[in-house]
C-alpha positions as CSV (number, residue, x, y, z in Angstrom):
1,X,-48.5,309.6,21.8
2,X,-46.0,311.9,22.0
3,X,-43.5,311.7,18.7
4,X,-41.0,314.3,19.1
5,X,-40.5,318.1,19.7
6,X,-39.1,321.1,18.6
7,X,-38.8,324.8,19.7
8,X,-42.4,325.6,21.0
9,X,-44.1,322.7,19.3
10,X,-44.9,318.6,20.1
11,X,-46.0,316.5,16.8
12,X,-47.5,313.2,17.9
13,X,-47.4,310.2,16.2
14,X,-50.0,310.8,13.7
15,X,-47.9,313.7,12.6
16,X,-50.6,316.2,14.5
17,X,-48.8,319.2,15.5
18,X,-49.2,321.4,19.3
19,X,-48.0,324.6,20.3
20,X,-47.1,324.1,23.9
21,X,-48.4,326.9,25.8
22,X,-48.2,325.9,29.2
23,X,-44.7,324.3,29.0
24,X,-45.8,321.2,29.9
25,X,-46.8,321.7,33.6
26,X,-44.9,325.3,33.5
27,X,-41.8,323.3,33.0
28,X,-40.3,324.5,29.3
29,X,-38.9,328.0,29.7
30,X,-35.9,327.7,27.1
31,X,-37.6,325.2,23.8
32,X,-37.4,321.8,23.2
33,X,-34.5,319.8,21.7
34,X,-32.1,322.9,22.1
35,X,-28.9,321.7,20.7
36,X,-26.6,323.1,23.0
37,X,-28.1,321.3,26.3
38,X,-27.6,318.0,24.3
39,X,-24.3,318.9,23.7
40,X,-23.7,319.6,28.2
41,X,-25.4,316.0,28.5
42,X,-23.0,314.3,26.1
43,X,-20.0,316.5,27.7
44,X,-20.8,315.2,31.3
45,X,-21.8,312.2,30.3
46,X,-18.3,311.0,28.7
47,X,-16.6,312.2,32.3
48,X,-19.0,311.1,34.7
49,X,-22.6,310.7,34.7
50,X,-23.1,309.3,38.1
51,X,-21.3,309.7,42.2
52,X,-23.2,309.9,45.6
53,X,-23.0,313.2,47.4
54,X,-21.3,311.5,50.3
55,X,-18.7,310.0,48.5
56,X,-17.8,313.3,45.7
57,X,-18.8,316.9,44.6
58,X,-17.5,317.5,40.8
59,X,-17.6,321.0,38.8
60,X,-21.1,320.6,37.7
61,X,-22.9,321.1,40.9
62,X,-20.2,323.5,41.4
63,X,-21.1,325.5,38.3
64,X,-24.5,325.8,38.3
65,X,-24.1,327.1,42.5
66,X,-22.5,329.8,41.0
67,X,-24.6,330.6,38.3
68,X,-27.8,330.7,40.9
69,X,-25.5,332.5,43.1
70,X,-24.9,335.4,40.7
71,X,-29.2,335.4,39.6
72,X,-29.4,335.6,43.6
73,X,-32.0,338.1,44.6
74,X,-28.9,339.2,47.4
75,X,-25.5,338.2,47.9
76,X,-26.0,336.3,51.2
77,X,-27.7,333.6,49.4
78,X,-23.9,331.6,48.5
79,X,-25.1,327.7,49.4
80,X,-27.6,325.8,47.4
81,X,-28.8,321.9,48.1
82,X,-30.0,320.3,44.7
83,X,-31.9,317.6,44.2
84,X,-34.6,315.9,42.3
85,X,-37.8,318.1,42.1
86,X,-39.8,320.6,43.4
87,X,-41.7,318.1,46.5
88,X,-38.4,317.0,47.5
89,X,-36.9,320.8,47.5
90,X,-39.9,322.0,49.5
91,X,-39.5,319.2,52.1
92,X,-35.5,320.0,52.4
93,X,-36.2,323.7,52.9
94,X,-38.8,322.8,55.9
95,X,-36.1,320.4,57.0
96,X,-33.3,322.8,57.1
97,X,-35.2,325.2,58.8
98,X,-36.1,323.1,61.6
99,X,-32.6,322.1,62.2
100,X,-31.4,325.8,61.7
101,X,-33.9,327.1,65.0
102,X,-32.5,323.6,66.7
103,X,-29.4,324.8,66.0
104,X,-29.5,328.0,66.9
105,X,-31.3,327.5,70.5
106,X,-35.1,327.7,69.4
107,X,-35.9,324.2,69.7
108,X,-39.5,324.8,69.7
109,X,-39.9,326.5,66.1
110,X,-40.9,324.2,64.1
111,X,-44.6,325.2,62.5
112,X,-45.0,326.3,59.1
113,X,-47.8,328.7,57.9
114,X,-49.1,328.2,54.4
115,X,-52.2,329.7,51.9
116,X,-55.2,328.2,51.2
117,X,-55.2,328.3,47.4
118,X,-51.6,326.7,47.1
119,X,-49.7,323.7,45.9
120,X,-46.0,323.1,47.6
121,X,-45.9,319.1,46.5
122,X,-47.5,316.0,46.0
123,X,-45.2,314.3,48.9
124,X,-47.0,313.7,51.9
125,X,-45.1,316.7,53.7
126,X,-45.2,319.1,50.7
127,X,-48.9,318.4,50.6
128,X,-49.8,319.2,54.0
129,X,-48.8,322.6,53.5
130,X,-50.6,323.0,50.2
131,X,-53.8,324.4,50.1
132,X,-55.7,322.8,47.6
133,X,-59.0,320.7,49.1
134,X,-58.8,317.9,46.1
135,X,-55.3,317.5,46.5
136,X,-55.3,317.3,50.1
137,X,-58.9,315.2,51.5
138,X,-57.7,311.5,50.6
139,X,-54.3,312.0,52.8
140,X,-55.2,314.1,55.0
141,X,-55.2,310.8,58.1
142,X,-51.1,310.9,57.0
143,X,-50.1,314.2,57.7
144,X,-50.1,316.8,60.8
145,X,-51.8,319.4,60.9
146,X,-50.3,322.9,59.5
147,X,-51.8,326.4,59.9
148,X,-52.8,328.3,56.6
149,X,-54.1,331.8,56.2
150,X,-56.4,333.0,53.1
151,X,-54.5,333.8,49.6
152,X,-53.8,337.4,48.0
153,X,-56.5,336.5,46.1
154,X,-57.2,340.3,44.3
155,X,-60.8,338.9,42.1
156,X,-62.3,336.8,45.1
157,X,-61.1,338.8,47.7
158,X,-62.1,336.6,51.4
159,X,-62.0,340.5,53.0
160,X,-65.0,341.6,50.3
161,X,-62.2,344.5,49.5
162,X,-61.2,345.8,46.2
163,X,-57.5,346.8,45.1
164,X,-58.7,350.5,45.9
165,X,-60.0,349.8,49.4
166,X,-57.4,347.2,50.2
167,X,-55.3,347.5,53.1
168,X,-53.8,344.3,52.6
169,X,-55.8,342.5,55.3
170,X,-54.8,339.4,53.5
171,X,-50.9,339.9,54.6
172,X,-52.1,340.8,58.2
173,X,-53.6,337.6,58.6
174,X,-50.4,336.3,58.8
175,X,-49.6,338.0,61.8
176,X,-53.1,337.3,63.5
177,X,-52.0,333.4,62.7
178,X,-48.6,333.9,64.2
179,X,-50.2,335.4,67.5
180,X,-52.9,332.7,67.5
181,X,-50.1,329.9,67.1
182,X,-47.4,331.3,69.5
183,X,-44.4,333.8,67.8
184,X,-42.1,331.1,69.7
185,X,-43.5,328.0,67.6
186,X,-44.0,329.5,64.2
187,X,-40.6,328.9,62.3
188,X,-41.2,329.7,59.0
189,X,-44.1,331.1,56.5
190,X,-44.1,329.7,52.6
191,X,-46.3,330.7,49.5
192,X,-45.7,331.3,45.9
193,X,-44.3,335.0,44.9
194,X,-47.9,334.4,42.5
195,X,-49.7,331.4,42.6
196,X,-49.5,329.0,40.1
197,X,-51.6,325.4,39.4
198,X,-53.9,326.0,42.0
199,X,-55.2,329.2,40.9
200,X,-54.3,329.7,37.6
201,X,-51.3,332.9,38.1
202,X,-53.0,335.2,41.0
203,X,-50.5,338.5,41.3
204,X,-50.8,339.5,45.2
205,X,-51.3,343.7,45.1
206,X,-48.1,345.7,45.2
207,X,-47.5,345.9,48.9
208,X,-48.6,342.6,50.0
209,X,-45.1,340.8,50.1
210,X,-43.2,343.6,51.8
211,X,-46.1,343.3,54.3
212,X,-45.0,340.2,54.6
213,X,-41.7,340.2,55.2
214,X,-41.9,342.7,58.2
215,X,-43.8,340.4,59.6
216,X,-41.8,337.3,59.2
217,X,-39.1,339.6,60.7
218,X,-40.7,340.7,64.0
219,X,-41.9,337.9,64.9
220,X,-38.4,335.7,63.9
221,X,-40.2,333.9,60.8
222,X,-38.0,332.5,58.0
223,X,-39.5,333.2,54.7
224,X,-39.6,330.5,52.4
225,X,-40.8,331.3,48.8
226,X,-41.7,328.6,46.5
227,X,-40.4,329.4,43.0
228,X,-40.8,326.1,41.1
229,X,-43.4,328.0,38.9
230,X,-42.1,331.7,39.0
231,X,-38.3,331.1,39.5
232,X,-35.5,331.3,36.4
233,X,-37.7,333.8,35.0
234,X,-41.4,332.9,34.5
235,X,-42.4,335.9,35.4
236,X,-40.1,338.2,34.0
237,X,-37.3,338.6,36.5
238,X,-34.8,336.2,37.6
239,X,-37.0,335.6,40.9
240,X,-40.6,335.9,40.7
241,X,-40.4,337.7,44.3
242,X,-38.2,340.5,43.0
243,X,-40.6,342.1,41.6
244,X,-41.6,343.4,45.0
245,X,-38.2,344.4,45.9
246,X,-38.2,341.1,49.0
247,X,-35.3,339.1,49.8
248,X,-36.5,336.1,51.8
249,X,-34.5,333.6,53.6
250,X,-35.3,330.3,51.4
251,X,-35.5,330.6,47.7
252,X,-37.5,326.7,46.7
253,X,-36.8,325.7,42.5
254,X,-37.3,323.0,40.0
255,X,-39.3,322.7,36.9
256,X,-37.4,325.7,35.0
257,X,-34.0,325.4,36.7
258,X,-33.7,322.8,33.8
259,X,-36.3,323.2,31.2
260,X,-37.2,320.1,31.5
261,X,-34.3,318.4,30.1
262,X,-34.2,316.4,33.7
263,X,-35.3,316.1,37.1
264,X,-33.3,318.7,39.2
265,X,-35.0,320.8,42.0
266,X,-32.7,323.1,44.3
267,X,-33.4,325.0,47.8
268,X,-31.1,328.2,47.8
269,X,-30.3,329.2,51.8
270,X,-28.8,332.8,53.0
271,X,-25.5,332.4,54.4
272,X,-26.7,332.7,58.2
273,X,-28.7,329.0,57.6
274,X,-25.6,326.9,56.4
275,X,-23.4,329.1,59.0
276,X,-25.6,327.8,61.8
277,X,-25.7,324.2,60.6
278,X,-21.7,324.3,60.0
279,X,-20.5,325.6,63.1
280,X,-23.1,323.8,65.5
281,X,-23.6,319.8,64.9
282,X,-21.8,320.4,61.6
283,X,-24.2,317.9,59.0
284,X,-27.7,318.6,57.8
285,X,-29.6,315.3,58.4
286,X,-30.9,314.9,55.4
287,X,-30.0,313.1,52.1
288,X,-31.4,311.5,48.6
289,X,-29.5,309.8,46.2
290,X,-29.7,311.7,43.2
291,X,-28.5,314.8,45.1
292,X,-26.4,316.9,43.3
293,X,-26.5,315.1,40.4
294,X,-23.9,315.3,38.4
295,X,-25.3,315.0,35.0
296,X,-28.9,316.8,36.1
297,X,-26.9,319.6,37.4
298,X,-24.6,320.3,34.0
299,X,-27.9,320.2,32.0
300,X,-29.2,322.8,34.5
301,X,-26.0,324.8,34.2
302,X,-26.0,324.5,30.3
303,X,-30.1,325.9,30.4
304,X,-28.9,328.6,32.8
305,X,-26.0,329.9,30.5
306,X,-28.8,329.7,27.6
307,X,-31.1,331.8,29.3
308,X,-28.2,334.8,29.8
309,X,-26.5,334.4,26.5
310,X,-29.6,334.9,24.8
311,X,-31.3,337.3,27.3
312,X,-34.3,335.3,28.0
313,X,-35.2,336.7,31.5
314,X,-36.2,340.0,29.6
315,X,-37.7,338.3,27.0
316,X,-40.3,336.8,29.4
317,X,-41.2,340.0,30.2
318,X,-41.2,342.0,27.0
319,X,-43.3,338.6,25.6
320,X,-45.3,338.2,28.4
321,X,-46.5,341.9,28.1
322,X,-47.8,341.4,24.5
323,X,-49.3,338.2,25.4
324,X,-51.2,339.8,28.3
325,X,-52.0,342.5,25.7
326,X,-53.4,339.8,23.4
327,X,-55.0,338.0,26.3
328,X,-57.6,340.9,27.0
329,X,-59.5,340.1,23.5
330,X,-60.8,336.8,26.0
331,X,-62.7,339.5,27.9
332,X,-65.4,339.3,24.6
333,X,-66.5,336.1,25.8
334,X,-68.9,335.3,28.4
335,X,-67.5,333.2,30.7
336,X,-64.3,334.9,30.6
337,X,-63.8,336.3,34.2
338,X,-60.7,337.5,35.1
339,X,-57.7,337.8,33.1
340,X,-54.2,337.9,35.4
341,X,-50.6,337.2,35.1
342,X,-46.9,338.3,35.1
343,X,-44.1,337.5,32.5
344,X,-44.8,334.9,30.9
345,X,-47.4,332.9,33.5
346,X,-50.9,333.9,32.7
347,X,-54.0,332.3,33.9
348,X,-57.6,333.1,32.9
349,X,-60.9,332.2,35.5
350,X,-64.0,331.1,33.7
351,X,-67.2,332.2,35.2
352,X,-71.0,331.0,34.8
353,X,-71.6,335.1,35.1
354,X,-69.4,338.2,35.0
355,X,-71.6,340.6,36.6
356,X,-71.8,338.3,40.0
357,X,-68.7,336.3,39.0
358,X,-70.6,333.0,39.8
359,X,-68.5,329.9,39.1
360,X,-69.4,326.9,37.4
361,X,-70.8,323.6,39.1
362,X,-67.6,321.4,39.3
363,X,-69.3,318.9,37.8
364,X,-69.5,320.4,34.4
365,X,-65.5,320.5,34.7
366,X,-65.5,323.8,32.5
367,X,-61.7,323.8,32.8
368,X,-61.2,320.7,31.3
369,X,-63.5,321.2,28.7
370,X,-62.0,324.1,27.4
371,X,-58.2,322.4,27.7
372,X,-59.7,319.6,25.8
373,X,-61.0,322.0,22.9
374,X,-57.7,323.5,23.0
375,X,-55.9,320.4,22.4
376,X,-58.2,319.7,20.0
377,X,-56.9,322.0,17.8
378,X,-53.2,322.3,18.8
379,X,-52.7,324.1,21.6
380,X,-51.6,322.5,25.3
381,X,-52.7,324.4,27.9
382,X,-52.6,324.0,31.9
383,X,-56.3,323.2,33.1
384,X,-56.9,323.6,36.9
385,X,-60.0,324.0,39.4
386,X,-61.0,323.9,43.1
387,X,-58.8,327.8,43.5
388,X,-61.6,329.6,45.2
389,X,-62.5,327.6,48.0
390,X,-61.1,323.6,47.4
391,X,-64.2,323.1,45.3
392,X,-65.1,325.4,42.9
393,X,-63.7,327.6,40.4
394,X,-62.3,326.9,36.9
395,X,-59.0,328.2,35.3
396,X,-56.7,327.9,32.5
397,X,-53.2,328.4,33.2
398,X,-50.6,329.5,30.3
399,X,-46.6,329.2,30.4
400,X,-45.3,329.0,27.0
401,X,-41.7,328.6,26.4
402,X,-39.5,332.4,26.9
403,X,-38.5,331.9,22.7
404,X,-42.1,331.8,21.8
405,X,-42.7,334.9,19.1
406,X,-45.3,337.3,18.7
407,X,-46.9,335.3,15.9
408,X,-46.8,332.3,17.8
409,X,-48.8,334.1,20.9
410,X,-51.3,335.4,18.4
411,X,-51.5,331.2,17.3
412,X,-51.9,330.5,20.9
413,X,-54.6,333.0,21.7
414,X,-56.4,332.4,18.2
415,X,-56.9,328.9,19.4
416,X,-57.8,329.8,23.3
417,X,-60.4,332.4,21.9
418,X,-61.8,329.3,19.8
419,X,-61.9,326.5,21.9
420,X,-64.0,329.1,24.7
421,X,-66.2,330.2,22.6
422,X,-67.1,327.1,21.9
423,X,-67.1,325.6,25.5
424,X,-69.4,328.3,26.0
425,X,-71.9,327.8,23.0
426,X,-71.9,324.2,24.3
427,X,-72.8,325.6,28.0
C-alpha cells in the first residue's frame, strides 16, 4: 500500500522504502511531489479547473501548445490535440489521418502498418496495431485486421544478420508490405523511435529510421511515431526520434508529457494535416470530454517548464550514459543476455544461455521473478515478456526519474545485480 512519495523514492505503509527505477510504467521523468507542479494545480484550480472543448479553450492548453511547439522536432508541427492518455492519443492520430487522405482526395488510404514486438494501446483500436501476442489473442474477434512487419530487433535479428552485415532488411520490409497491401491503401506506418514495454528498450541500428522515412515518402505514407515512452526526454533528446535526425508527420505522447501528476496524452500534427482538415469540411470528427483539459494541461505546462529550467533533457542523457556504463557489470551474470538502451530507458533480456541466447520457458516467468526480488529489496522495476515472438522472452525494463543521481543508479543497479543473481541461483 502505497504511503507517500518523494523525489525518486515511494515509502509504503509499513514505512518500507523503494527507489523507483522504472517510473512507474515509464511515467516519472521529473520526481515525485515536486513543489512547483502543486503550486500550477492550485493556480488553475482557483480559476477554472473544468470547461468542454466545444464550449471554451483557456491559456492552459494554450501554453503548453506552445511549449511542445518550441521542443518540436520541426517548425511545421504548430497544432497539438490533447487528451487523456497515450490509447486515446494513438487512436486520434489514426483518426486524423484517415480524415486528412479523405480530405485531401485519397479516400481509399486508410491501413496502418505496425511492428510485431510493439504496444500502441490497450483500447481495442490501439491494440490491433500492437504487436504483442498476450496482449492481443483474447480480442483479437473485436478488431480488423492490420498489417505488421518484423521489429529492428538488433539481438534477435528475424534476417539472422548482425549490425556488421545488416543492410537494414528490417526497414525494407516495410516497403515489401506497402507493395503487397497496395501504395494507394496504406495511409500511414507507426512504431516506437525504440521500443519500450514489449521489448524491454530495443535501439533500431543507425540508419534504420531514415530508411524509413524515404519510404513513407515515396510511397505517400504518413509517419506516425509513438513517443508515450521515449517523448519529453526519455531517451535523451526532446524526441526520442531525433536522434536519427527524422521528422515524421504525427508525433503520439502521454505518460511523461506530465510526470504523472495526471492523465494527459497529446498527438502533435505538421501544419499540412490541420490545413487540410480546416480548409476542406472544416471539423475533425472526433471528441472526448476531458480534451484539453484545463487543469491536466497546466500541470503538463508547469512539468514542461521544469524540465527546461533545470535542464533535464540533458540530464537524461548525461545519466543515462553512466547508468548504461553501470549496467554492463549485469553482463557477470548468467542469464544476463543483452544489455540495451538510450537516455534514460534501459532494458536488460534474460536468457537460459548466452552462448545460444536460449530464452526461458514462459512458464518459469523469469521476468517476474527477478521484478519480484527487486521489490523485495526496494527497487521497482518494469517486468515484461512475450518480445521475441508473442511467447517467449524475458526482460526488465528501467526508466528512473531524469533527477535520479549517480549514487542513486549505483543503489538501483546494486539491487538489480542482487535480485538476478539470485533468480539465477534459484534457476
Amino acid at each position: 500500500m502505497a504511503d507517500r512519495a518523494e523525489g525518486v523514492y515511494i515509502w509504503d505503509t509499513a514505512g518500507k522504502r523503494y527507489l523507483d527505477g522504472s517510473g512507474g510504467a515509464c511515467v516519472v521523468s521529473i520526481g515525485h511531489c515536486v513543489p512547483e507542479i502543486l503550486d500550477a494545480i492550485q493556480r488553475q484550480f482557483n480559476r477554472v479547473p473544468f470547461v468542454h472543448s466545444s464550449h471554451f479553450t483557456n491559456p492552459a492548453v494554450c501554453e503548453l501548445g506552445d511549449l511542445l511547439h518550441q521542443m518540436a522536432p520541426d517548425a511545421s508541427f504548430t497544432r497539438t490535440y490533447f487528451l487523456s492518455g497515450g490509447s486515446e492519443a494513438v487512436e486520434t492520430a489514426v483518426k486524423l489521418m484517415r480524415q486528412y487522405w479523405r480530405e485531401t482526395g485519397k479516400p481509399d488510404k486508410y491501413k496502418v502498418i505496425s511492428r510485431w514486438s510493439s504496444f500502441h494501446g490497450n483500447t481495442t483500436g490501439a491494440l490491433a496495431l500492437g504487436g504483442h501476442t498476450a496482449r492481443r489473442s483474447h480480442y483479437l474477434p473485436l478488431f480488423q485486421h492490420t498489417p505488421h512487419i518484423e521489429p529492428a530487433y538488433c539481438y534477435r535479428c528475424s534476417f539472422k544478420q548482425t549490425p556488421e552485415t545488416c543492410d537494414l532488411q528490417c526497414a525494407d520490409e516495410l516497403e515489401r508490405c506497402i507493395k503487397h497491401e497496395g501504395p494507394e491503401s496504406v495511409g500511414a506506418f507507426i512504431a516506437e523511435p525504440v521500443v519500450g514495454s514489449t521489448a524491454g528498450a530495443v535501439v533500431p541500428k543507425d540508419g534504420y529510421w531514415q530508411r524509413i522515412r524515404q519510404i513513407c515518402d515515396a510511397y505517400d505514407v504518413k509517419l506516425i511515431v509513438d513517443e508515450v515512452m521515449t517523448g519529453i526526454g526519455r531517451c535523451g533528446r526532446n524526441f526520442g526520434i531525433e536522434t536519427w535526425g527524422v521528422v515524421p508527420d504525427f508525433i503520439v505522447l502521454a505518460k511523461g508529457l506530465s510526470s504523472g501528476y495526471t492523465p494527459l496524452g497529446a498527438v502533435m500534427v505538421k501544419d499540412e494535416i490541420h490545413a487540410a482538415i480546416k480548409e476542406g469540411s472544416g471539423a475533425f470528427v472526433h471528441g472526448h470530454t476531458y480534451c484539453q483539459n484545463p487543469l491536466s494541461t497546466a500541470i503538463g505546462a508547469a512539468v514542461l517548464r521544469y524540465i527546461q529550467k533545470h535542464a533535464l533533457v540533458e540530464r537524461s542523457m548525461r545519466m543515462g550514459s553512466y547508468l548504461m556504463q553501470k549496467l554492463a557489470s549485469l553482463n557477470a551474470l548468467d542469464i544476463v543476455g543483452d544489455i540495451r538502451g538510450l537516455g534514460l530507458f534501459a532494458g536488460i533480456e534474460l536468457v537460459r544461455d548466452k552462448a545460444s541466447r536460449a530464452w526461458f520457458d514462459r512458464g518459469l516467468k523469469v521476468n517476474l521473478q527477478v521484478a519480484n526480488q527487486a521489490f523485495e529489496h526496494g527497487l521497482i522495476t518494469y517486468p515484461g515478456n512475450g518480445g521475441i515472438d508473442g511467447i517467449h522472452g524475458d526482460h526488465i525494463l528501467l526508466a528512473p526519474p531524469f533527477t535520479i543521481s549517480e549514487a542513486q543508479i549505483d543503489e538501483l543497479v546494486g539491487i538489480l545485480h542482487r535480485a538476478i543473481g539470485t533468480v539465477q541461483d534459484q534457476l
